[in-house]
N, C-alpha and C positions, 0 to 999 in steps of 0.2 A: 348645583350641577358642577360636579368639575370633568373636562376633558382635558387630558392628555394625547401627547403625540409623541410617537418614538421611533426612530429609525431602526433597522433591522442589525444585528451585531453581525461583525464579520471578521473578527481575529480569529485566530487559529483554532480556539474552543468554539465556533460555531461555525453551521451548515451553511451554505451556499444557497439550500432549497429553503421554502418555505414550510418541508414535510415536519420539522420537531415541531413547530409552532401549532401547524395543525392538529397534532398529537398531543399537545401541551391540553388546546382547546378542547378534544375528545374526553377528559378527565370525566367530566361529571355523567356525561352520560354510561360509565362503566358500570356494567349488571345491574340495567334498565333497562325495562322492556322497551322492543323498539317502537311501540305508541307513546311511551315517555319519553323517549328521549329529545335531545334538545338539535334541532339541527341548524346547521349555515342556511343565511338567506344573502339574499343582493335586493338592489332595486322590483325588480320585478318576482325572483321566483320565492317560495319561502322554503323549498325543502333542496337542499346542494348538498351532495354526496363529499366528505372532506379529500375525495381522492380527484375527483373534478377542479375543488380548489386549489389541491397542491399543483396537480397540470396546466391549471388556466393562471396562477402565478407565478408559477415559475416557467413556462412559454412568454410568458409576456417581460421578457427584459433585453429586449434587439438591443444592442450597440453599448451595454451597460459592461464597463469593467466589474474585475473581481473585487475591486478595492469599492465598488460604489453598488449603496443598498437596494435591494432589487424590491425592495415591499419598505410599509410603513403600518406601524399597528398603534390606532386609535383606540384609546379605552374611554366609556361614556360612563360614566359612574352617578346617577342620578342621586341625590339625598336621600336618608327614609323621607323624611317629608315627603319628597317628591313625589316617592313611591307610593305613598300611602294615598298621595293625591290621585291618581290611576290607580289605585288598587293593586299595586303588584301585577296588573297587567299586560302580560306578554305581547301579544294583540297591538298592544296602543305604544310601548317601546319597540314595536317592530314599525311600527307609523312612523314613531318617532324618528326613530335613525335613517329612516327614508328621507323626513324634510330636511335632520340634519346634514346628509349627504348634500342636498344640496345647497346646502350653506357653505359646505365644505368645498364644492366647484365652484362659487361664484368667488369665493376667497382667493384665487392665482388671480395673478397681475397679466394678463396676456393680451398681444395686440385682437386675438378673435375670443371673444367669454368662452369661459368653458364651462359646459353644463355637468347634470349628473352622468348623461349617457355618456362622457368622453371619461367617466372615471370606472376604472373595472376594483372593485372589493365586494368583498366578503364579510357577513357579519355573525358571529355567534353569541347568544345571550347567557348569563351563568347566575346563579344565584346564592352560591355561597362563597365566602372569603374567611380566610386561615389567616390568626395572628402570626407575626413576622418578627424579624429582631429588633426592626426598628419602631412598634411600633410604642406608644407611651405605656400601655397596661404592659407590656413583655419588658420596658427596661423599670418601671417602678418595682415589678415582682424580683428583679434580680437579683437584688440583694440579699431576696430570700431565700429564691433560689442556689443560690450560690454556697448559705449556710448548711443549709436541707442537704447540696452535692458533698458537702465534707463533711456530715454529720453518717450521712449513708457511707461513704467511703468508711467511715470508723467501723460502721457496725459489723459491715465484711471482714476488717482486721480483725475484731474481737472473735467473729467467729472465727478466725483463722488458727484463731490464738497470738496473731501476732502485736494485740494492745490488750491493755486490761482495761475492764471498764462496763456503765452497766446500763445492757442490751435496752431495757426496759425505758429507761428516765432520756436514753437518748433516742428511742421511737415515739417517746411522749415530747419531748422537743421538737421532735418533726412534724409532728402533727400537728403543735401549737402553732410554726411557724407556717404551716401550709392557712392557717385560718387567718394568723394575722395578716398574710402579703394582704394587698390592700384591691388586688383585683380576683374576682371570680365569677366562674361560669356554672351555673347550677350546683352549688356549693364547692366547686370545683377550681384551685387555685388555677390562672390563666398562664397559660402555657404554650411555647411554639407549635404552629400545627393546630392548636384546638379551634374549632370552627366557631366565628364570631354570630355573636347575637342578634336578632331581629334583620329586616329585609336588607339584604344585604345582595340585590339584583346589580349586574352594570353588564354591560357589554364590551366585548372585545372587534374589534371589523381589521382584519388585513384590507391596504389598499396598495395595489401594484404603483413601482412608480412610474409606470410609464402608462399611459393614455391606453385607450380600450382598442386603438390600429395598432398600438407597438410601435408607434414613430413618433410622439413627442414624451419631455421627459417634464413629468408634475412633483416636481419635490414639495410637502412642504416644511419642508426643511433647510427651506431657502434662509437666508442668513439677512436675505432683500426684502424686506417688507412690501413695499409699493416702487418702483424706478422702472428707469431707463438703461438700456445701455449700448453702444453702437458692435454691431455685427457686420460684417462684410459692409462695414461704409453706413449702416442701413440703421434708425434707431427702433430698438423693440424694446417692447415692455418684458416685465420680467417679476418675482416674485411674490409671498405668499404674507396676505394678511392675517397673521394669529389672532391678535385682538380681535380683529374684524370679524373670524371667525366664532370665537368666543363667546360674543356678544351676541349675535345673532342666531347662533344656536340656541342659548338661553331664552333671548325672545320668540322664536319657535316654540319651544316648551310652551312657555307661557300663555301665549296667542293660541297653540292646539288643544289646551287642555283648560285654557281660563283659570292659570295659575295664578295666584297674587304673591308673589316673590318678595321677602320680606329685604328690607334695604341691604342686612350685612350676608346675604348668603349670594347675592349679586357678585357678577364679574366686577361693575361697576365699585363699589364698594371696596375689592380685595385692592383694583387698582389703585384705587383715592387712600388706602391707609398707607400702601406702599410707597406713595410719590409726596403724601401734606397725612400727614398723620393729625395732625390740627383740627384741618377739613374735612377727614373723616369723622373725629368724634363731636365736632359744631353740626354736622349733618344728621350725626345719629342723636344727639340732646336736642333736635328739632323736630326731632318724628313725631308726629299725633302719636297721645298717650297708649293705645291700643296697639300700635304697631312699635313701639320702644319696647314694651311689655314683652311682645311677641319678638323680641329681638334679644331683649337679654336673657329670655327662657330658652332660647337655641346657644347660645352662647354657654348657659349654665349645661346644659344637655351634653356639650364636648368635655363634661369631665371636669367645668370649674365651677364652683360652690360660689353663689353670690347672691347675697343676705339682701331683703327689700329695704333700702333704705331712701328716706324721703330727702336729706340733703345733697342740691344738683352740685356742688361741687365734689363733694364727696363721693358721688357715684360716677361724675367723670373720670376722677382717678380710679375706683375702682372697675368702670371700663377700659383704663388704660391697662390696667395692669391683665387685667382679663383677656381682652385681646390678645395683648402679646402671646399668651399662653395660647389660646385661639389662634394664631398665627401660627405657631410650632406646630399646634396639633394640623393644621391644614396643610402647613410643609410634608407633617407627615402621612396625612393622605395622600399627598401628591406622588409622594414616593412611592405610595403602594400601590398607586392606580395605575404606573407603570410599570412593566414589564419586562426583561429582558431577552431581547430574539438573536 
């Protein structure tokens, strides 16, 4: 499961409203009948018109400067695993994002809790995702690419007549080179834009930042984890538990649907390699045989090749080396799981 959280952009290339964002979210359901299509939900309703959402978020920013963001957009990106565990599910990630919401309220630091009803968002679900620049298959293919763009450049000259050279042996190059890049999609070299393979569901949720009266301001984007601080003389409490969050969502998963969550795809897990890299890999050579098993086949699954081998030192190192690559690849989910508003 990874979630992200991203404040709403407000430099000069972007809106003020939440209306591109909604429009962003509208993509998929383009020239789909309206029984198919995908709509906004909140805590209670499941069908919200995106023109509701853009007026019930953008009404809700009393006392908020131009400089300061008037919404926040959560992205819930569950695993295939995950998905597969639910079936792909809509129904049961619409549950989902419900318990998680309120995991999401109980995470502010505030002197009165705050529940889910003091938080007003909106959530839409999507199911497909489009290779990016950054992501590993689109910069491993580059180089191909990159050959493929000045081999095609040549061929236009030749017809131009402006190189001499021969048309044949260099669309047989490009072909060759379209089969070597080392990523594809139904025979098909991987490429910006082309749409990625297998369940690829997560959800997008705008959350206003201001409370469901329009009189208190829920960032979490707080910079505060957990504190104090004195107000007119007076001490309040004050910010926003990410971890706290994190974790607890995760375990909602898991508790709603009696997921068994294998050690390295855990919050827990990402923290402990990031803080004692040590303790993570003494933790994961400790796993019952069954769950290590199930641990390095997810690990092989992001794209790194790793041979059964029976000596434990040997394969510490080559989970050392694994990971790290496991790492990059997870940075670069992270990046794709956010968004820019």
């Amino acid at each position: 499961m990874y979630i992200s959280i991203t404040k709403q952009h407000l430099d000069t290339t972007f809106s003020q409203s939440s209306g591109d964002f909604v429009v962003y979210l509208e993509k998929e359901n383009k020239d789909k009948a309206p029984e198919l299509q995908e709509h906004f939900f909140d805590q209670y309703n499941d069908h919200v018109s995106p023109k509701h959402v853009v007026k019930d978020i953008d009404g809700n920013t009393a006392k908020l400067n131009k400089s300061a963001p008037k919404f926040y957009s959560l992205t819930i990106s569950p695993s295939q695993r995950e998905l597969k565990h639910i079936s792909n599910d809509p129904e049961k990630l619409r549950q989902y994002v419900r318990e998680a919401m309120k995991d999401y309220a109980s995470s502010f630091n505030r002197d009165t809790p705050v529940s889910v009803d003091s938080i007003k968002y909106y959530a839409k679900i999507e199911y497909e995702r489009t290779y990016k620049g950054f992501d590993r298959e689109i910069k491993e293919n580059q180089p191909f690419r990159a050959q493929i763009a000045k081999l095609e450049h040549d061929l236009v000259k030749i017809r131009t007549g402006e190189l001499q050279g021969n048309s044949q042996g260099i669309q047989k190059t490009i072909e060759q080179l379209r089969v070597e890049a080392p990523h594809h999609v139904d025979g098909k070299m991987v490429t910006q834009g082309m749409k990625k393979q297998g369940l690829q569901t997560h959800v997008h949720i705008i959350v206003s930042r201001k409370d469901m009266t329009n009189t208190f301001s829920l960032s979490p984007g707080s910079s505060h984890k957990a504190s104090e601080a004195t107000l007119n003389g007076k001490p309040v409490k004050r910010g926003f538990d990410r971890d706290g969050f994190f974790e607890k969502a995760e375990k909602t998963f898991d508790k709603l649907f009696k997921y068994e969550r294998n050690f390295v795809e855990s919050y827990t897990a990402h923290k402990m390699y990031k803080k004692d890299t040590y303790k993570f890999f003494a933790h994961l050579m400790a796993l019952p045989t069954n769950e290590k098993s199930v641990a390095f086949k997810m690990m092989g699954k992001s794209g790194i090749h790793i041979p059964n081998l029976n000596i434990p030192t040997n394969q510490v190192q080559l989970a050392l080396k694994a990971f790290k690559q496991l790492k990059r690849t997870i940075d670069v989910a992270k990046d794709a799981g956010s968004i820019g508003i």
